[in-house]
C-alpha positions in Angstrom: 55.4 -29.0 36.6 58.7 -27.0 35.9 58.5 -25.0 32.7 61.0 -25.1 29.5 61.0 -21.8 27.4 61.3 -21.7 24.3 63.8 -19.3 23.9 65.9 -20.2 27.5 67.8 -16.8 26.7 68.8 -14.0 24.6 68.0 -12.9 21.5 70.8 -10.6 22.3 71.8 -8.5 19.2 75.5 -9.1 19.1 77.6 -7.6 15.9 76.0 -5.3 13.5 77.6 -4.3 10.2 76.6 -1.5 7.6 75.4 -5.3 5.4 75.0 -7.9 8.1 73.5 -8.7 11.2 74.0 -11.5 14.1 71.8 -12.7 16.5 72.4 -14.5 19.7 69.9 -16.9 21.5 69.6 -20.3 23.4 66.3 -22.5 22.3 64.7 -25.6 24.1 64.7 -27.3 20.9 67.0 -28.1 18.1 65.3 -26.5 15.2 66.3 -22.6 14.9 64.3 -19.7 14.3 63.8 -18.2 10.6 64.7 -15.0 10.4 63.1 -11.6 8.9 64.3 -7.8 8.7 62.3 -4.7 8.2 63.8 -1.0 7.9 61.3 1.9 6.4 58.1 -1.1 7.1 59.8 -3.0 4.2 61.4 -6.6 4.5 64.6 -6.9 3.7 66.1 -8.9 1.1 68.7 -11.0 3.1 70.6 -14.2 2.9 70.0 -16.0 6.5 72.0 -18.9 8.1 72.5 -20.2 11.4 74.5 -22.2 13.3 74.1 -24.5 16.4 75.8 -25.9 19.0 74.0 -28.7 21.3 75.0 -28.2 24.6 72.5 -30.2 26.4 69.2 -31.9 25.7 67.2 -29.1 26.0 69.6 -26.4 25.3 70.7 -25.7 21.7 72.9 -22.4 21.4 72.3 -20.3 17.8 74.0 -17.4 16.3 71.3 -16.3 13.7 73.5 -14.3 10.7 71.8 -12.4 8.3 73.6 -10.5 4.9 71.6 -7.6 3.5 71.6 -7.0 -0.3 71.6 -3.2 0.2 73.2 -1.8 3.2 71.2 -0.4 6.1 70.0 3.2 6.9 72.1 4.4 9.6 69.7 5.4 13.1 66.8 4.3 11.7 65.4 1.4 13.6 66.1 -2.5 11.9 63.0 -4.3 13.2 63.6 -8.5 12.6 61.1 -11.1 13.4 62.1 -15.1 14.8 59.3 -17.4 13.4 60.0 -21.3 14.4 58.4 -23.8 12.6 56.2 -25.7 14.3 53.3 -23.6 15.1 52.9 -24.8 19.2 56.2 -23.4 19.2 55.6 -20.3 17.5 52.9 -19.3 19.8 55.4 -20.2 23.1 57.6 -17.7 21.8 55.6 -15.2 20.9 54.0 -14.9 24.1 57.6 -14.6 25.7 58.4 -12.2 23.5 56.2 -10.1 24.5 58.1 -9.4 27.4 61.3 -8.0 25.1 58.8 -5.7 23.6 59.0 -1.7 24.6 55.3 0.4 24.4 53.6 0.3 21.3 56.6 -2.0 19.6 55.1 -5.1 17.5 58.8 -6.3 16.7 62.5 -6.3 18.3 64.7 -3.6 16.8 68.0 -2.3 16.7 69.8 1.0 15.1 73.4 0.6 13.6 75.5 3.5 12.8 79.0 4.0 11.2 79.4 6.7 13.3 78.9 6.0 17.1 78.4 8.8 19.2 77.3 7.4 22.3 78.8 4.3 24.0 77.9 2.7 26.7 80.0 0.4 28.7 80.8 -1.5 32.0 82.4 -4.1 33.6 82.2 -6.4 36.4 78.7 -7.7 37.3 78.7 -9.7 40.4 75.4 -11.0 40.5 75.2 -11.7 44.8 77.0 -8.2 45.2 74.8 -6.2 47.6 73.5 -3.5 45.4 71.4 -3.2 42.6 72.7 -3.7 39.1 73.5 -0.9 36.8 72.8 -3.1 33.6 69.3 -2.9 34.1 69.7 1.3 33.5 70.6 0.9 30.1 66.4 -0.7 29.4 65.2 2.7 31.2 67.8 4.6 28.3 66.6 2.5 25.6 62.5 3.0 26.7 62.8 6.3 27.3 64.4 7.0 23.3 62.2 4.7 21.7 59.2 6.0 23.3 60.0 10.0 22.2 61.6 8.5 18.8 64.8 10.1 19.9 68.3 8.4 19.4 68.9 5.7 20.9 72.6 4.7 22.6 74.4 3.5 19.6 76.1 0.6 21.3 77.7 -1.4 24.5 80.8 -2.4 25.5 81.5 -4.7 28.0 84.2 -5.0 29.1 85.4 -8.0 31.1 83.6 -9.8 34.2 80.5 -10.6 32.7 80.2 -13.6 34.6 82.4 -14.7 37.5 83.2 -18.3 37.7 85.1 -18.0 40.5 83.2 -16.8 42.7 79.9 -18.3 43.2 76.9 -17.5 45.4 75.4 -20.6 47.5 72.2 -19.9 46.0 73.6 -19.1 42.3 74.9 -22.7 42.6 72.3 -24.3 43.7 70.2 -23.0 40.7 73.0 -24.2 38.1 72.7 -27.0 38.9 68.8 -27.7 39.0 69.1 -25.8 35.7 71.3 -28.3 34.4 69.0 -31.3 35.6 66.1 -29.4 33.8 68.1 -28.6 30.5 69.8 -31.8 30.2 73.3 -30.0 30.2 75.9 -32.5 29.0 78.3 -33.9 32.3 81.9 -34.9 31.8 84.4 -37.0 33.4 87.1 -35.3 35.0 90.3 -36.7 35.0 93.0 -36.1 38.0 89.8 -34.7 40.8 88.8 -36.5 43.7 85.6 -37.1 42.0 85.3 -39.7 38.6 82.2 -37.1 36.6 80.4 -33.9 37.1 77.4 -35.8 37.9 78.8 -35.9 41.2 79.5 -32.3 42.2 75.7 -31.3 43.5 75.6 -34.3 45.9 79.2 -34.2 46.8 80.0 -33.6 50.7 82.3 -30.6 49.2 80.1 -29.6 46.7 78.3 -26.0 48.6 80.7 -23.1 50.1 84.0 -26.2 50.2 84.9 -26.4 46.6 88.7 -25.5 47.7 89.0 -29.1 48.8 88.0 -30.3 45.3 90.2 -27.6 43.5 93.3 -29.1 42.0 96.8 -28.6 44.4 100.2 -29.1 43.4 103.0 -30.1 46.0 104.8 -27.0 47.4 108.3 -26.8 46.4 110.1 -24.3 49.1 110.3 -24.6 52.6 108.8 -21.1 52.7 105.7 -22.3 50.7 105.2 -24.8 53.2 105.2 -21.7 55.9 102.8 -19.7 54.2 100.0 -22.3 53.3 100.5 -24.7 56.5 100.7 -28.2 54.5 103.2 -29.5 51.4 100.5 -28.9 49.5 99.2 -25.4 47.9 95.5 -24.6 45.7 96.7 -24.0 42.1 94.1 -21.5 41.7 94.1 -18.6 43.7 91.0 -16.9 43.9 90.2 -16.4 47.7 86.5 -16.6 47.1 86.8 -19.9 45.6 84.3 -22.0 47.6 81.7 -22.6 44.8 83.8 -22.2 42.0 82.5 -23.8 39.1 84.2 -26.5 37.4 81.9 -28.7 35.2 81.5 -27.4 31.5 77.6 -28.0 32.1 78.4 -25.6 35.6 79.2 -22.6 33.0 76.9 -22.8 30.3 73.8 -23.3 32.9 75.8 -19.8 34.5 75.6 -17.4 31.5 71.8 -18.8 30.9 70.8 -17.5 34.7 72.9 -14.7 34.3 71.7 -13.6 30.6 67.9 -14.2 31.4 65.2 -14.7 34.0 63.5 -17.8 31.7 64.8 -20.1 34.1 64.4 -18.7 37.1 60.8 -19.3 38.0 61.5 -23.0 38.1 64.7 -22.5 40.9 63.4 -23.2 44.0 66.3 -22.3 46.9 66.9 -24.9 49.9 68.7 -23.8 52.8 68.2 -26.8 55.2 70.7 -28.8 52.2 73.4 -26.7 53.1 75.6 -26.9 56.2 74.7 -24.8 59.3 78.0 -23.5 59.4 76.8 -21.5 55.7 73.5 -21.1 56.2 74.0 -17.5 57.6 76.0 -16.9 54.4 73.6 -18.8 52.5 70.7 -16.5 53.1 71.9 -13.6 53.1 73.3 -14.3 49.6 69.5 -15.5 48.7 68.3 -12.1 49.7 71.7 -10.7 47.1 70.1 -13.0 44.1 66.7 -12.3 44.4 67.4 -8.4 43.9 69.6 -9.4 40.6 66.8 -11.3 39.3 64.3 -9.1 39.5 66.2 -7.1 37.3 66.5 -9.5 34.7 63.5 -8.9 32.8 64.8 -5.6 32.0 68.5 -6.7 31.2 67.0 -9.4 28.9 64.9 -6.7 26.9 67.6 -4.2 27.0 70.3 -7.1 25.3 67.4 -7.5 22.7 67.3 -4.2 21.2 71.2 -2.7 21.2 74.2 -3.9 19.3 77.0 -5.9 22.4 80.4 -6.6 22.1 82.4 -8.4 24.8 85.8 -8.9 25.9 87.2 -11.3 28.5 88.8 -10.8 32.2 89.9 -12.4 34.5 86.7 -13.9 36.4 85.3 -15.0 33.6 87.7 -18.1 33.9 89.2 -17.4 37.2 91.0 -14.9 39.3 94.4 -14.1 38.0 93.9 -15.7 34.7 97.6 -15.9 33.2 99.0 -13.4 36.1 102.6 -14.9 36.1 104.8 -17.4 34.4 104.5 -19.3 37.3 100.9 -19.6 37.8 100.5 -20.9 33.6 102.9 -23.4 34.5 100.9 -25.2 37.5 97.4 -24.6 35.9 98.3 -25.8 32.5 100.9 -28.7 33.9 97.5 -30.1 35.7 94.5 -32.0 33.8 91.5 -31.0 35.9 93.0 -27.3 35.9 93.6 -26.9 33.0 90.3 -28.7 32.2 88.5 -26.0 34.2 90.2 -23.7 32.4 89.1 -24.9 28.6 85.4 -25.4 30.5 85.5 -21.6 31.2 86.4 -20.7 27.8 84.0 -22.9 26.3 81.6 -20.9 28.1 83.2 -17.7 26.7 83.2 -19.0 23.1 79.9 -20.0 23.2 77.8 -17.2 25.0 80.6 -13.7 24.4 83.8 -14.3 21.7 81.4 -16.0 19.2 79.2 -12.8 18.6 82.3 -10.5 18.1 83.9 -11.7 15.6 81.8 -14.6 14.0 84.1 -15.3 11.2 87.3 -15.5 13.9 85.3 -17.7 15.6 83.9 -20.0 12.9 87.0 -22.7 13.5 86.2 -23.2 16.9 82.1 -23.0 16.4 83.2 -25.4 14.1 85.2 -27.9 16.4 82.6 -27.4 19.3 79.9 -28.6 16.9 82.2 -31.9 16.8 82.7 -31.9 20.5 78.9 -31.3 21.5 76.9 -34.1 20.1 73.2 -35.6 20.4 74.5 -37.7 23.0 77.2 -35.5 25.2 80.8 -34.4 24.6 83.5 -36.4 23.2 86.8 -35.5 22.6 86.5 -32.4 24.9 90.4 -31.7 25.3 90.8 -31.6 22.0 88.8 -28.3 22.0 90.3 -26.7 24.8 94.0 -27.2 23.1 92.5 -25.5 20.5 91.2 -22.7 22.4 94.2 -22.1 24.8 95.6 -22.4 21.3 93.5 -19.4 20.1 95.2 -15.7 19.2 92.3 -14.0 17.7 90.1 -13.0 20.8 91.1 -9.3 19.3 88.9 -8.0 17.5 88.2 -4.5 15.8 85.2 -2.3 14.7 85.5 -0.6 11.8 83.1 2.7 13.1 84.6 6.1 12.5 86.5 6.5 14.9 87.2 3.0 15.0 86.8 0.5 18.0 90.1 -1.7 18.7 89.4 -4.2 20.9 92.2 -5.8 22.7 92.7 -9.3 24.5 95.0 -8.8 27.5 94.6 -12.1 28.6 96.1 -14.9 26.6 98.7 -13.2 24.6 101.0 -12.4 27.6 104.5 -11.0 27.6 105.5 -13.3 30.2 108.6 -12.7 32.4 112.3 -14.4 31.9 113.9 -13.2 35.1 111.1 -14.9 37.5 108.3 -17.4 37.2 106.4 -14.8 40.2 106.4 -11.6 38.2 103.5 -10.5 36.6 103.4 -11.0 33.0 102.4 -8.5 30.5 99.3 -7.9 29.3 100.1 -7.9 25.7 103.1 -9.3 24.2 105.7 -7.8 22.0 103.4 -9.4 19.1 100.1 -8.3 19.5 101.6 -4.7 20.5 103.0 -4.2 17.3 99.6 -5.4 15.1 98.0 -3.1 17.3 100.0 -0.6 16.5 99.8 -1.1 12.6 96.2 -1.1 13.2 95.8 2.3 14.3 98.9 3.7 13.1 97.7 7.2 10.8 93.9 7.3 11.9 92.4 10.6 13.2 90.9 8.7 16.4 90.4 5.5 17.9 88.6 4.0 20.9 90.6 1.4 22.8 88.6 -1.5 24.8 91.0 -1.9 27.4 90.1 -4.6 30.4 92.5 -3.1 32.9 92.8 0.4 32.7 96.5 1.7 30.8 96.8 4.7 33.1 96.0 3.0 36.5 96.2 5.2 40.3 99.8 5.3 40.8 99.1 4.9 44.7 97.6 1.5 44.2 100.0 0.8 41.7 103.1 1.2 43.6 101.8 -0.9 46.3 101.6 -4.0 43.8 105.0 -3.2 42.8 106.2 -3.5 46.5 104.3 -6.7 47.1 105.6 -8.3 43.0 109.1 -7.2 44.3 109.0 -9.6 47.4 107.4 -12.0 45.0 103.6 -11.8 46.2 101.8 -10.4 42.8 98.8 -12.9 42.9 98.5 -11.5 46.3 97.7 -7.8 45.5 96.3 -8.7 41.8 99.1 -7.3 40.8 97.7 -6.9 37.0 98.5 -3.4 35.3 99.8 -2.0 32.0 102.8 -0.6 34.3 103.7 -3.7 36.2 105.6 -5.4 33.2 108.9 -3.2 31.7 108.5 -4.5 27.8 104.8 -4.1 27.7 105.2 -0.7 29.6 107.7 0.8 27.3 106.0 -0.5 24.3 102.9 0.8 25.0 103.6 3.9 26.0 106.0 4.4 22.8 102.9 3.6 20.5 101.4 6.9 22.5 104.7 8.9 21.8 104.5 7.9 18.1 104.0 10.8 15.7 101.8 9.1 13.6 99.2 7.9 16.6 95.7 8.9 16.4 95.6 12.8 18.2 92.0 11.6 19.7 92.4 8.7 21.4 89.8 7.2 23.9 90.5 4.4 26.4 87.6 2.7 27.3 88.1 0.4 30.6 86.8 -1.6 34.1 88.4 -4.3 36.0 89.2 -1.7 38.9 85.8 -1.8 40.9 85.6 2.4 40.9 85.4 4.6 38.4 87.7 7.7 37.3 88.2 9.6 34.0 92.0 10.6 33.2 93.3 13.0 30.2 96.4 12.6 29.2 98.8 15.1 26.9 102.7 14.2 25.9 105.0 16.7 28.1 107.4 18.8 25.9 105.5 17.8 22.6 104.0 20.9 20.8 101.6 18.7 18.9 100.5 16.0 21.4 97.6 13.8 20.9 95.0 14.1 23.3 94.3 11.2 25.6 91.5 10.2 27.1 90.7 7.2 29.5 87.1 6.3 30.8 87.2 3.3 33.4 83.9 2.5 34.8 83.8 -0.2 37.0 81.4 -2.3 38.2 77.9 -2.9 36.9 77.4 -4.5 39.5 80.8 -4.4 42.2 82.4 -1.9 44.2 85.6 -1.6 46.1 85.4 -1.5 49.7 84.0 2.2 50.6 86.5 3.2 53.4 89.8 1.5 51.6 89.3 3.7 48.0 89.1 7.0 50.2 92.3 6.2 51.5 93.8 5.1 48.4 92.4 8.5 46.7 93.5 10.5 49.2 97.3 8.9 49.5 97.2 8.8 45.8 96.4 12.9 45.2 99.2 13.1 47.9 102.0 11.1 46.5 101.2 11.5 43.1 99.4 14.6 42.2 100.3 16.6 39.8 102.9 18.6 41.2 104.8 15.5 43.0 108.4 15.1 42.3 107.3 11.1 42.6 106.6 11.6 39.2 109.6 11.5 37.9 110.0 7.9 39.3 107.4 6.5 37.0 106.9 5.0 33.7 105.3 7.8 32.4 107.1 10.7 33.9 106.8 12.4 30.2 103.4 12.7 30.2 101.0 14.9 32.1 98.0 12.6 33.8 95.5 15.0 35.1 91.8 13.7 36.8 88.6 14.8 36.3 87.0 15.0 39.7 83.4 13.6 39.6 80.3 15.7 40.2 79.6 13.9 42.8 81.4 11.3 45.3 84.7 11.9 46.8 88.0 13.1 45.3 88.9 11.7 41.8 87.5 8.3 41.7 83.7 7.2 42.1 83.2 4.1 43.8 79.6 3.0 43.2 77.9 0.5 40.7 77.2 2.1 37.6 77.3 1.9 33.7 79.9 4.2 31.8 78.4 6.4 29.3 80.8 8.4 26.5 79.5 10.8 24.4 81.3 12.3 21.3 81.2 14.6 18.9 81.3 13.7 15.0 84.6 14.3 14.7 85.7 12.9 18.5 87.1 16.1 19.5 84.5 16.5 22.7 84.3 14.0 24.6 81.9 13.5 27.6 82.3 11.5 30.6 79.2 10.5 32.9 78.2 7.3 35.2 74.2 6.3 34.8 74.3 4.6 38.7 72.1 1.8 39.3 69.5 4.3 41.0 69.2 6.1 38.1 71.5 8.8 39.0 74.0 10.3 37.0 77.4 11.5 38.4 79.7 13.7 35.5 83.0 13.7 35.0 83.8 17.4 33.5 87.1 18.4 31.6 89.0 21.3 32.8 88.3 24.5 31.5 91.2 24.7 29.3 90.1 21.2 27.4 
């Protein structure tokens, strides 16, 4: 007999406020949680509500707010209690919970603080990548400070990647979709794909390691098209690991529930004899990828339940090169099954990441899904996803000393006028400038930053040769550089005398890791820079290629190259920390980002917590 949780995933402590509280979770039945909070072993006076969104018939999708009448004491734990109703139910959860629980804890906690002064972040978990996952570190952090009542991390960015949509393993699919025949997840009819409903997909002939052949096309419209992909017709989407993508809204909600928790796991049971022999090689060897991810679940889970998370959006999280070029919006949007894939994806991302940043953003679209996702499945489904591709507040902000901007560079493009093939920017002329008004006259400022501002020049140049013969979604071609207005913009808000003089970057996307500090070149007074990409949790560039690139980049561009005078950002000085470990100036290895600073954000400290527990530093130079 397969076996419902209660709670299918989460609680997950989303966004914590010096008065208010918000907790994330997915129940098996429709009736949420009531919930308590106790700081100095007294209950505090809050008001609670919640919200729900049905997603399926056993899958009901809360965000537990809570509003306290006196604020809370900064890092001293906040302990809070979910107590269901019905008293069967009650006892379900609390034996689950007991898993969440860290030695000698009788309740779930979390510590806020106004004044942050270690952040963790990552980017990029790939569940069926072949290495363990750095996510599951930040549980050993968090037991280790609440066991010795020392200070626990204070919060974690993530930041983009934290599901990938796109690319699918055999096995991941397979448990999707038994999850969404044990959940009930609501199916859909698709309009414009080879198939009539979603119902279809797990029985389809196309449906395992073939999904390319149910992926929208669009006729090609040059002769040279017609070279390069062999036929007159050409995939709209272009991820090349496309095979399993997911494309059912049901697909992506039972993703983030697998990916979230291990609840669900015990009842997946993997079968290799379904799937052709041609992918059975792939097939198992993927199984063997999965089974190491969720092993590490339990810890994730427990982890998620006991630290404040914020999200942001990239690319995979939809699909690969979400809104790279004029020319790729045009297709996706002009098609009703892409585009439909599209607004699936970011009902996922609404639902299970953007809702828990900004609550009060969000409460228009919570607010239309709760119309779209009834008792009896979805109606009026594109109706949602106008209003999401509609959306301009994905941004949000922290308001921590120093505070934490945290920007979309994914749906507010600067696209290009000269060619529908050129990248776009990643932020228009728009959302530049209200960034800019946000920060303007602050002492310091963290930046949440998908893609990293001050990318390898090396790797950089080479997606400017292939954007210049029109090939960008070939090379990814998806950096602050690659787009002139955005560029100049950008780098002007740096130059500005009134910007922040300590200013952090946080970043991923990139698939290694590298620290950067940046200074103004023949500016007395210049602020001081500092960018942090770590990248992946749970991804890593190829091992041979990013020792070539690092060495050809320290070549080409180094400090003292004259090629520097060629670039965007010839007046300023970019100088590396090297790692303590690793080769050159960029890490390549799955880890979790950890920044340290001081009160008043002067110091700051670099370091990568691997997935083996090892740490590799990133020290300043001397003269820092």
């Amino acid at each position: 007999m397969q076996y419902i949780p209660a709670v299918i995933a989460g609680p997950i402590v989303r966004r914590v406020t010096q008065s208010a509280c918000h907790i994330w979770l997915v129940t098996s039945e429709a009736t949420a949680p009531t919930f308590t909070l106790t700081q100095h072993e007294l209950q505090l006076t809050a008001e609670v509500t919640s919200t729900c969104v049905q997603v399926g018939d056993h899958a009901f999708i809360h965000l537990l707010s809570a509003t306290v009448d006196e604020s809370f004491t900064a890092n001293i734990p906040i302990y809070y209690q979910l107590n269901f109703a019905a008293t069967e139910y009650q006892e379900k959860w609390q034996q689950e919970q007991a898993d969440l629980l860290y030695t000698n804890q009788t309740a779930l906690s979390f510590c806020w603080t106004n004044k942050p002064e270690t952040i963790l972040h990552g980017s990029c978990r790939k569940p069926h990548f072949d290495s363990d996952d750095a996510l599951a570190q930040l549980d050993n952090l968090l037991d280790s400070a609440i066991a010795s009542n020392s200070p626990r991390p204070d919060v974690l960015m993530m930041t983009g990647d934290q599901v990938y949509t796109d690319d699918v393993a055999g096995p991941t699919l397979q448990a999707i979709h038994q999850t969404i025949a044990l959940l009930g997840l609501f199916e859909e009819p698709l309009d414009g794909a080879v198939l009539d409903n979603s119902a279809e997909l797990p029985t389809h002939p196309h449906g395992f390691y073939e999904r390319e052949q149910l992926l929208p096309q669009t006729e090609t419209n040059t002769a040279l098209s017609s070279l390069f992909f062999g036929a007159k017709r050409k995939p709209i989407f272009t991820s090349v690991n496309a095979q399993n993508h997911l494309i059912s809204c049901a697909e992506v909600m039972a993703m983030y529930f697998l990916v979230w928790s291990p609840a669900l796991w015990r009842n997946v049971t993997f079968h290799v004899n379904d799937i052709a022999a041609q992918h059975k090689d792939t097939f198992e060897k993927e199984q063997s990828a999965i089974e190491g991810f969720v092993s590490k679940l339990p810890k994730v889970r427990r982890a998620l339940a006991h630290i404040p998370v914020y999200m942001i959006f990239d690319d995979h999280d939809v699909t690969d090169d979400w809104n790279l070029t004029r020319g790729w919006e045009q297709e996706v949007y002009g098609n009703p099954f892409s585009k439909r894939m599209i607004g699936n994806a970011l009902t996922g991302y609404l639902l299970c990441q953007g809702w828990g940043n900004a609550p009060q953003k969000c409460a228009p679209l919570i607010a239309k899904a709760g119309e779209t996702f009834t008792e009896s499945g979805m109606v009026k489904q594109d109706e949602l996803i106008d209003q999401l591709l509609d959306f301009e507040h994905w941004n949000y902000r922290l308001d921590t000393t120093p505070p934490i901007e945290v920007l979309d560079t994914r749906t507010r493009r600067w696209r290009s006028e000269s060619s529908m093939k050129k990248p776009s920017g990643l932020m228009d002329w728009e959302a530049l400038c209200d960034f800019q008004h946000n920060i303007i006259g602050k002492d310091a400022v963290i930046v949440v930053s998908a893609a990293p501002i001050y990318g390898v020049k090396f790797i950089e140049a080479i997606q400017k040769i292939f954007t210049f013969f029109g090939k960008a979604l070939t090379v990814d071609a998806e950096n602050w550089m690659a787009h002139k207005g955005t560029a100049n913009v950008m780098l002007n808000i740096f130059r500005h005398y009134k910007t922040p003089p300590e200013f952090i970057i946080l970043s991923g996307d990139v698939h290694y890791s590298f620290v950067y500090d940046v200074r103004l070149r023949f500016r007395r007074n210049s602020p001081h820079i500092t960018q942090f990409t770590c990248s992946g949790l749970k991804n890593a560039f190829p091992d041979g290629l990013i020792r070539w690139l690092d060495r050809l980049n320290r070549v080409f561009y180094g400090p003292k190259s004259v090629l520097n005078v060629f670039t965007r950002r010839r007046n300023m000085s970019v100088t590396a920390r090297e790692p303590s470990s690793g080769y050159g100036e960029l890490y390549n290895g799955c880890a979790i980002g950890i920044l340290q600073i001081s009160q008043n954000s002067t110091v700051v400290g670099c370091k990568a917590l691997l997935s083996n527990g090892k740490e590799v530093e990133f020290p300043p130079l001397k003269d820092d």
